[in-house]
N, C-alpha and C positions, 0 to 999 in steps of 0.2 A: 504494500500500500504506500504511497505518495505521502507519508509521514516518518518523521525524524526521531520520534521521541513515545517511549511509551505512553506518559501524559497525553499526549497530542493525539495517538489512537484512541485512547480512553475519552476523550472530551469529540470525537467525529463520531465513535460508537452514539455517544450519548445523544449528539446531534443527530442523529439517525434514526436513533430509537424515539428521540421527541417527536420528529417529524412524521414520522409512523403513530406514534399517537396523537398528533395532531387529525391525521385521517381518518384516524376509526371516529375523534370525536366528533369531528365535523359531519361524518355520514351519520352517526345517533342524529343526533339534531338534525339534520335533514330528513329522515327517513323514521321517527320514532310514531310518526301516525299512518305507516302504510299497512296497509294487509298483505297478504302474500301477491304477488302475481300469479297469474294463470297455469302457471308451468310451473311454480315450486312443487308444491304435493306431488306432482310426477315424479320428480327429481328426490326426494326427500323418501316415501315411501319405497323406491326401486331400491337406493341406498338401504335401506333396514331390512328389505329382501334381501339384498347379495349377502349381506353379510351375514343374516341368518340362517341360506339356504344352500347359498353356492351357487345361486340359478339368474342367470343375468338376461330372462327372456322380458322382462318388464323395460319398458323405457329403454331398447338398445339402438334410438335411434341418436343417442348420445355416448358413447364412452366411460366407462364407471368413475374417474376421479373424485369429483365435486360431490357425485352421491356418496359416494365413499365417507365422504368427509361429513355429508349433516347424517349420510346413515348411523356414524359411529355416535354422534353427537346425542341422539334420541335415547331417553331415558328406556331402562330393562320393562317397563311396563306398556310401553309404546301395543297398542294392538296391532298384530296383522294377521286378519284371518287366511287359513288355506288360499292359495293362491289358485281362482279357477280357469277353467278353460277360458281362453281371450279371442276374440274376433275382432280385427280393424282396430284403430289409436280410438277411436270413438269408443268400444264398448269398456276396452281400459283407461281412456282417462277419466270416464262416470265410475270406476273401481275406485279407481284411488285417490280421487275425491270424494267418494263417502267415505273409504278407511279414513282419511284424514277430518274428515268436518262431525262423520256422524258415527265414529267408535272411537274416536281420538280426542283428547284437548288440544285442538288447534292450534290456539297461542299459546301454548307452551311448545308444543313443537316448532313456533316458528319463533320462538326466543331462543329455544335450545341453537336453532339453524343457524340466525345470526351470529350468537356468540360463536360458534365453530369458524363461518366463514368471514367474520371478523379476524378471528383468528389465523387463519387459512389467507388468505390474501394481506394478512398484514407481518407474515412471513415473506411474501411470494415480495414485499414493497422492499423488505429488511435487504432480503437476499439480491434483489436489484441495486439499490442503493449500495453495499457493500462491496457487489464486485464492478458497480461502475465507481468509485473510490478508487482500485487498482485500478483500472483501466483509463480515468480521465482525471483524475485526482476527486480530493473531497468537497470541494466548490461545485467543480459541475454535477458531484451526487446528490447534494445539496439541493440546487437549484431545481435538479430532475425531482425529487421526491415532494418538494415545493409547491411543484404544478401540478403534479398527482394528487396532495393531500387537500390541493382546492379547486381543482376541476369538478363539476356539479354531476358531471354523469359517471364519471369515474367512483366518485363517494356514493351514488345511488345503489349502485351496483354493489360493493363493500357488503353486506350481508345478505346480498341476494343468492340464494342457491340456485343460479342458471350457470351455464357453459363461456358465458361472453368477456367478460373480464379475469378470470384463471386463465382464458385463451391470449386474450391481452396482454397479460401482464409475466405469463410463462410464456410467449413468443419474443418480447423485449430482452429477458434474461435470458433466453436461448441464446440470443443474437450477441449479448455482451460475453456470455461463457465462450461462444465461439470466434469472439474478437481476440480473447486471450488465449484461445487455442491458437489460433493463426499467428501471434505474436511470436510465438517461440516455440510452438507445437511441443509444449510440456505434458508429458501423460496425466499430471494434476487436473488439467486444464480439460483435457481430451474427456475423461472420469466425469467431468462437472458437466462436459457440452452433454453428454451422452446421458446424461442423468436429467439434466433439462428437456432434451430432445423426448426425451421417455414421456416424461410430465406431460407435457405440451400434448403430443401423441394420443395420451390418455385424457383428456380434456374433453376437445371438441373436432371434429372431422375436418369443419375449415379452415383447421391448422394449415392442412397440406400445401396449400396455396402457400402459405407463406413460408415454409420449410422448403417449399421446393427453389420458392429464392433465396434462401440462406444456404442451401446446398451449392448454390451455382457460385455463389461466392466463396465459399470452403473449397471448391474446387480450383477457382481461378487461383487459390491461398496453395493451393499442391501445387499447382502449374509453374508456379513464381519461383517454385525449389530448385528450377531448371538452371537458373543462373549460381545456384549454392554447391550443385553436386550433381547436373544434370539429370539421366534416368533415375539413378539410385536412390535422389534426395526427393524426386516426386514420387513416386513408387513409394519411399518411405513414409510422406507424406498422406496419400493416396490410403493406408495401410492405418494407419489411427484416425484418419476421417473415418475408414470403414468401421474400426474398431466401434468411435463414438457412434455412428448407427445401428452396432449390431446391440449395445449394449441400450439401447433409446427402444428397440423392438421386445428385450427382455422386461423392460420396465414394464411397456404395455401387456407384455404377456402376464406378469405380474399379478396387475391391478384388475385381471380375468379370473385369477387362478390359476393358471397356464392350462387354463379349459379351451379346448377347441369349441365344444359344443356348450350351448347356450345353460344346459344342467348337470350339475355334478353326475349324473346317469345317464349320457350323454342324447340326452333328449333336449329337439329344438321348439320348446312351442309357444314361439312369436306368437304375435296377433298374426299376423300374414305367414305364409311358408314363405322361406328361402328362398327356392326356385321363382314362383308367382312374384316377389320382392326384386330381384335382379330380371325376369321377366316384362317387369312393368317400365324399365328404362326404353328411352328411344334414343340415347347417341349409342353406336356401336360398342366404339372402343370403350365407354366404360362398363358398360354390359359386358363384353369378353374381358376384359380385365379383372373385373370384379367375379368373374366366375372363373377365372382360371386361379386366384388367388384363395375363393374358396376349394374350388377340388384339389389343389396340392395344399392346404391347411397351411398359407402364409401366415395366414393371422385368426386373432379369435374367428370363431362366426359371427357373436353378437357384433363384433366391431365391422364385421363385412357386410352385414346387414343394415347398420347402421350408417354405415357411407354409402349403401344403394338407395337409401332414403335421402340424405342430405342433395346426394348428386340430383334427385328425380323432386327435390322441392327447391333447391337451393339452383341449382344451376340450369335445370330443364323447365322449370317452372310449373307452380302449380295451379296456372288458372289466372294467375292476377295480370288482369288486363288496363292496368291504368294505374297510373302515377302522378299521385299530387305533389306540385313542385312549387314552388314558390306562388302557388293560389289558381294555377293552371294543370288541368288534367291533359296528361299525356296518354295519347293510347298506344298498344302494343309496346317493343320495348323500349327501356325508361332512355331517357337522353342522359347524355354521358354524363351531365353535369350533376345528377341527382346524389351520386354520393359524396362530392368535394361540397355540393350546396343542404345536406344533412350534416357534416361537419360544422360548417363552419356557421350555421346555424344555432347548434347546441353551445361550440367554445366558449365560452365568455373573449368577447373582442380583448379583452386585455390581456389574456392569455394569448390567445390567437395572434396579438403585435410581439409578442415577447419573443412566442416561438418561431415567426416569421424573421425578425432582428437576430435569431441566434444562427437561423440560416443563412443572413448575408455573414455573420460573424465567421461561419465556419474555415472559411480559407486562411484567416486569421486566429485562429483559436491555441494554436500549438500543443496539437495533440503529441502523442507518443507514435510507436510504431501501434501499442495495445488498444488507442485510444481510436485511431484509423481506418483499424480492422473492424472495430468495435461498431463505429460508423459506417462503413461500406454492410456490414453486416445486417446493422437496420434498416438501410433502405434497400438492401435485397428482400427483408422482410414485409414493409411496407409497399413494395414496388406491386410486388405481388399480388398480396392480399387486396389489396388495392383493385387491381388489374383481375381479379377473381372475381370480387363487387361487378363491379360495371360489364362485366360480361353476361351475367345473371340476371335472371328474370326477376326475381322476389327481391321489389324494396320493402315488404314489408316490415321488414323486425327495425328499419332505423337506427339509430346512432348505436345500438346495442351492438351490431355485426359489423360496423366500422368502429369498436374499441380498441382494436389494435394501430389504427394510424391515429387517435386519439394520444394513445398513451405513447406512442413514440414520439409525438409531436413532443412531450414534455424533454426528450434529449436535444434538439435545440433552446429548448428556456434553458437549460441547462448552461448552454454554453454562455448566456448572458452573462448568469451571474459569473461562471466561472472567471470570464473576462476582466470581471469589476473586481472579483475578489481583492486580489493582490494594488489596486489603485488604489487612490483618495476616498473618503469619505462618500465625497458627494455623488461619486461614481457609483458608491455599492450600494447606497438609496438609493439611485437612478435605476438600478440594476433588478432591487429587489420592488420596487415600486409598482408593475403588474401586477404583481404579486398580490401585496397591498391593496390593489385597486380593485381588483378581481373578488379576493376575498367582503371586502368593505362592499361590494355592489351582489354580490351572493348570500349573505351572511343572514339574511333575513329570507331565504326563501322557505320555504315549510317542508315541499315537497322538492328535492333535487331531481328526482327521475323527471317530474313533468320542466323544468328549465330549459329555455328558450331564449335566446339573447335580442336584443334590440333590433338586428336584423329582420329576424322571422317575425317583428310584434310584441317581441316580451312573452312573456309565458301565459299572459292572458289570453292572448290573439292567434298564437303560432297555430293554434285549429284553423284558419282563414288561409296560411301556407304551405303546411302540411299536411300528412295522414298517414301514419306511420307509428309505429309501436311505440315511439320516444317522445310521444304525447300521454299516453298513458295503458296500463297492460294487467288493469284490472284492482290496483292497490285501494279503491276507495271506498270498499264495497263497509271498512267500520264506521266509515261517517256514514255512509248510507244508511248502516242499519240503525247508528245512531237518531237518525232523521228518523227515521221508521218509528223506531221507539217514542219520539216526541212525538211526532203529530200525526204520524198517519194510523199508528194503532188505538191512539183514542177513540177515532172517527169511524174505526172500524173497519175502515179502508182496504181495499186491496189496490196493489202495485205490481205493474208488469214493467219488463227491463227489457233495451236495449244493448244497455251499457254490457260491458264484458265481465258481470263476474262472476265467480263460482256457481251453480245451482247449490249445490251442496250444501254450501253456505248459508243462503235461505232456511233450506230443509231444517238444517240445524239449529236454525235460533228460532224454526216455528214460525217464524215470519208469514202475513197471510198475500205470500207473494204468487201469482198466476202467469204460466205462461197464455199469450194470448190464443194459441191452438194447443189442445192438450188431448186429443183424438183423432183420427186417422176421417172418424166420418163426419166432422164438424162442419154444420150448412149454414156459419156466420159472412155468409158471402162478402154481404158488405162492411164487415171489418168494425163493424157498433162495439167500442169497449166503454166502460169508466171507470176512473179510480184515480191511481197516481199510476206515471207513465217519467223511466228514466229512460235519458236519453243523451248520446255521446252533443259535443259543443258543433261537433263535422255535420250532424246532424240538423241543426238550424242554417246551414248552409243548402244554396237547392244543386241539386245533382240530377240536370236534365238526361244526362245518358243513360241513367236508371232510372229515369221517371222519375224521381223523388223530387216536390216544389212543394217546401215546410210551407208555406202559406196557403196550400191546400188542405196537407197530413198533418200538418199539427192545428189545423180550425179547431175551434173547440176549447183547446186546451192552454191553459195559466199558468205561467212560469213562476215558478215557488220557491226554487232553489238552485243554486249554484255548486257546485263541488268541484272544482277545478274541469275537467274536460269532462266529467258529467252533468247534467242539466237536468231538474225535476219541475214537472208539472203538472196539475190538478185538473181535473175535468172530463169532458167525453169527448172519443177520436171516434172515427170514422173512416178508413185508411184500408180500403183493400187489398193496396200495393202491401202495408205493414203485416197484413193477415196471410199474406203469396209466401213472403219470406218466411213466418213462423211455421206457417204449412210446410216448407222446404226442410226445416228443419228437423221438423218432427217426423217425418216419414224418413231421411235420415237414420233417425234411432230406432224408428220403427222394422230398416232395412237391414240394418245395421248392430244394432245393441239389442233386438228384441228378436231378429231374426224371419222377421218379412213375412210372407204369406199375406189375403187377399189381395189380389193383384189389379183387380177390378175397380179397387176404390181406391187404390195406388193410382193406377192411373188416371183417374178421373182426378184426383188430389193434383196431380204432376203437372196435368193438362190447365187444372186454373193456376197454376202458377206460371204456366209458361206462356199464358193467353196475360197476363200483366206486364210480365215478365219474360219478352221474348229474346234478351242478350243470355239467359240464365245456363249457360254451357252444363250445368250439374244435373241440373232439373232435366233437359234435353234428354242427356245422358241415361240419366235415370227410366224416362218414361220411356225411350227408346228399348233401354232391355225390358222394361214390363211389356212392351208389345210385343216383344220376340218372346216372351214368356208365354202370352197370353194366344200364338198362333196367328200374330196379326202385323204383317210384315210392311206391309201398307203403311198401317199407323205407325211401327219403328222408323219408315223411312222419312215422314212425315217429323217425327221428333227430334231424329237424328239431323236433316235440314234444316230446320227454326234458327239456331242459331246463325245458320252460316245465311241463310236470309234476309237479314236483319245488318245495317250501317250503325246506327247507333253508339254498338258497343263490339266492334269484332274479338272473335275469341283470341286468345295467346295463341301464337303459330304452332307451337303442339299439336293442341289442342282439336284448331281448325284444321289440321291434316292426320290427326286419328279420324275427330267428325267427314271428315272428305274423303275418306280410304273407305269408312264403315257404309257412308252413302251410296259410292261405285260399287260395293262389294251387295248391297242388296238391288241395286237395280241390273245387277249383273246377271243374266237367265241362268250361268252356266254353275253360279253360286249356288251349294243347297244353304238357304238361312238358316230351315234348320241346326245346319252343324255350328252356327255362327255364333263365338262366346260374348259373354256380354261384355261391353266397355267397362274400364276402369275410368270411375267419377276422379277427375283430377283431387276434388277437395280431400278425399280421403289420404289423403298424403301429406 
């Protein structure tokens, strides 16, 4: 380390360790009135299975790490009943949201979560911090753990048990371990890269993207040997890069069990089979890839099955045909600009001048040879990852799947302060002054996750720019029920929800909460409800592509409450369009979680959703195999068409060329329909 003196370690440790507690505390305080989000209890209950059981078929469309971590974290009294037979994410994530809401205590499980992954990523900041100290000295660690511990989405995420910031923050420290590998290619080093690579691995699947740029740089790192010792010394080279991957594949095997198969008795049973799972991909090469990698048992299954998932929602897209971008909906895919303009939306601009200034400082910085690597290393990572992004169809999840060039951003603040350190006075205020600025203009927000910087509108407005996960992902539902508890349960009221959050949830507090279709034969044609009616803030926006114009569908109805990106109101609607969608939904679980059967009122259900709602690619889908069910190939073709029909809203290119293949394939004489399987519903993924 870039210190003289034991004192001088002792007093950077310390400074290290402060700065790590400055981030947990900052995240308490911003995050001490959220509920779970949507995805915790997946995450959280899979963990208390693996470790109970050995059986990694729950939730493997993530990598076991982070569950690992709030699984260990959950008291010995935790329930988890027998784990039953699973069909589709739909009829397991209704599981493991009643284990969690309706045989569990909830907030204590999700206090237990926290403290762990408080714990758990405020390692993962230590262990950053310390080896960017040897690698750039103690100022630029300094300065990097600075803009972490008050970055507002970065602290959001700090006791969130999701995959997005362990992926973040263990790709950064990859990048630095492998800067000091490349410095002098020390086996110390190689141990550490290999041991991070592993972590990172076992995280989240769209690691790879960014690993595969930090590979290309570890490699240009062998090639460079050529001037030290020609073959011998790249080859040498060559030889503990491999090492550090072979030992980054043992880690993940690890964190499996070193189980091939999904159950310690080597049974696989996903929600979906294997086969059908790699089956359902439409780019080639990762279709044979991923199946060549399960028939010679490269890696778990669970994990092989889980990157056939990421690739077929993450990269091939799962339906989402539009993207809100600065208050403009774009159709098909998103324009380039959508994930630098999700960035730099979230940063606080004061961060955002800091790390842009550290990047002019860069050529100027006077790194080491460690310090170099360190940096070429991260924007191999970045580059990448980056370049993953915007290849990809799915903007949905927002600032949360751009937390890796987030948190990198903090190694050029880094270099500010670095720069000031050693100057006058008024330079290392100057230096640390975003800092301050940043903090002093965040310091009062309530909620971090929902922050929005002046750009987008402030965190009032940013609904009006965006629509995307990094508005909100379901955390409101305790003031909700708080609200519930004051005023709507006096009156006796019932409440139906838009907003995103648990069912379960409801169930569990009794709440006299109604979906607005809750039967398969419900003849509310005209969409007649009353009560209280919650609803997202995107929502008072009108969305002519979907039919939706709130000064039609929300007539009636009295705006009563605010919640940050929810919105409550009082009254009677009248909203057929609103009754098409909850139909959609329910026949869903009805197809899905319940196991299907009459087909007849399936499709007549299908059919008014798709006579509202003629962009509905899912609904399409759906009634098209009830009529191939039902011997009526006519009407398949007829369903199967609707979408592609319709300008409007065209489907995702997938999409509309399964729908375009399945349509040639029934008007085709020489096709028996009968033999014809049904489509895979994109949403189901």
């Amino acid at each position: 380390m870039h210190a003289s003196s034991q004192p001088v370690r002792v007093r950077g440790l310390a400074l290290l360790l402060l700065l790590v507690g400055l981030a947990v505390l900052r995240s308490h305080v911003g995050t001490q009135r959220d509920g779970f989000t949507i995805d915790e209890p997946w995450h959280v209950v899979a963990g208390v299975s693996y470790l109970r059981t050995g059986d990694f078929r729950l939730n493997p469309e993530h990598p076991p790490l982070v569950k690992l971590v709030a699984g260990a974290a959950q008291d010995r009294d935790f329930v988890l009943p027998p784990l039953p037979p699973l069909a589709e994410k739909s009829q397991e994530r209704e599981w493991v949201e009643d284990v969690t809401f309706l045989q569990n205590d909830a907030a204590a499980v999700q206090q237990a979560s926290r403290l762990a992954l408080w714990t758990f990523h405020g390692g993962l900041l230590l262990a950053l911090g310390l080896m960017l100290w040897r690698a750039l000295g103690l100022a630029w660690a300094s300065g990097t753990l600075a803009f972490l511990a008050i970055e507002p989405s970065v602290a959001a995420h700090l006791p969130v048990v999701m995959t997005d910031l362990p992926l973040a923050l263990g790709l950064v420290v990859a990048a630095v371990a492998a800067g000091l590998m490349l410095e002098g290619w020390r086996w110390r080093w190689v141990l550490v890269t290999g041991l991070a690579l592993g972590l990172v691995l076992a995280t989240k699947h769209s690691a790879l993207a960014g690993l595969a740029g930090l590979a290309l740089v570890v490699a240009a790192g062998a090639v460079a040997g050529w001037r030290q010792g020609r073959l011998r010394e790249v080859v040498r080279r060559l030889g503990k890069a491999a090492a550090a991957g072979a030992l980054a594949l043992a880690v993940l095997w690890t964190t499996y069990g070193f189980q091939f198969h999904a159950g310690p008795d080597g049974q696989d049973r996903f929600n979906r089979a294997m086969a059908d799972k790699v089956a359902d991909l439409h780019i080639p090469h990762w279709r044979a890839g991923i199946r060549f990698a399960d028939e010679w048992r490269l890696l778990p299954r669970a994990y092989l099955w889980g990157l056939a998932d990421t690739v077929r929602a993450g990269v091939e897209g799962r339906g989402q045909a539009t993207h809100f971008v600065w208050g403009v909906t774009h159709k098909g895919a998103p324009p380039w600009f959508t994930w630098p303009s999700i960035i730099v939306s979230k940063v606080p601009l004061a961060l955002m001048a800091m790390a842009l200034a550290g990047l002019a400082l860069l050529p100027w910085a006077g790194q080491g040879r460690a310090g170099r690597w360190t940096l070429l290393a991260a924007l191999g990572v970045g580059a990448l990852h980056l370049a993953a992004l915007m290849s990809g169809q799915g903007t949905y999840g927002g600032v949360r799947h751009a937390l890796p060039i987030v948190v990198l951003l903090a190694l050029p603040a880094g270099a500010v302060v670095s720069a000031a350190w050693s100057r006058r006075t008024a330079l290392r205020m100057a230096a640390v002054a975003p800092l301050l600025l940043a903090g002093v203009m965040t310091a009062r927000e309530p909620r971090l996750w929902e922050y929005h910087n002046a750009l987008a509108g402030g965190t009032a407005n940013a609904y009006r720019n965006f629509g995307n996960e990094g508005l909100d992902l379901g955390q409101r539902w305790p003031e909700i029920h708080r609200f519930y508890q004051k005023t709507i349960a006096p009156e006796g009221a019932v409440f139906y929800s838009s907003y995103g959050f648990m069912e379960a949830q409801a169930r569990a507090t009794k709440a006299n909460y109604r979906r607005k279709v809750e039967d398969i034969r419900d003849d509310n044609f005209a969409g007649i409800y009353e009560g209280y009616f919650i609803y997202n803030m995107a929502d008072t926006l009108p969305w002519p592509d979907y039919g939706w114009n709130p000064e039609r569908e929300l007539r009636g109805l009295t705006p009563v409450k605010r919640l940050g990106n929810a919105i409550i109101y009082r009254g009677r609607q009248e909203s057929p369009l609103a009754r098409a969608g909850n139909v959609y939904f329910l026949l869903m679980q009805h197809l899905y979680v319940k196991g299907g059967g009459d087909d007849e009122v399936v499709a007549r259900r299908l059919q008014e959703v798709l006579d509202v709602m003629p962009y509905h690619a899912g609904a399409a889908i759906e009634l098209g195999n009830a009529r191939l069910r039902l011997g009526d190939p006519d009407g398949a073709l007829a369903a199967y068409s609707t979408p592609l029909g319709q300008s409007a809203l065209p489907p995702e290119p997938l999409i509309k060329a399964q729908l375009e293949a399945r349509v040639a394939e029934l008007k085709d004489p020489a096709v028996a329909w009968q033999n014809l399987p049904p489509l895979r519903n994109p949403s189901m993924e």
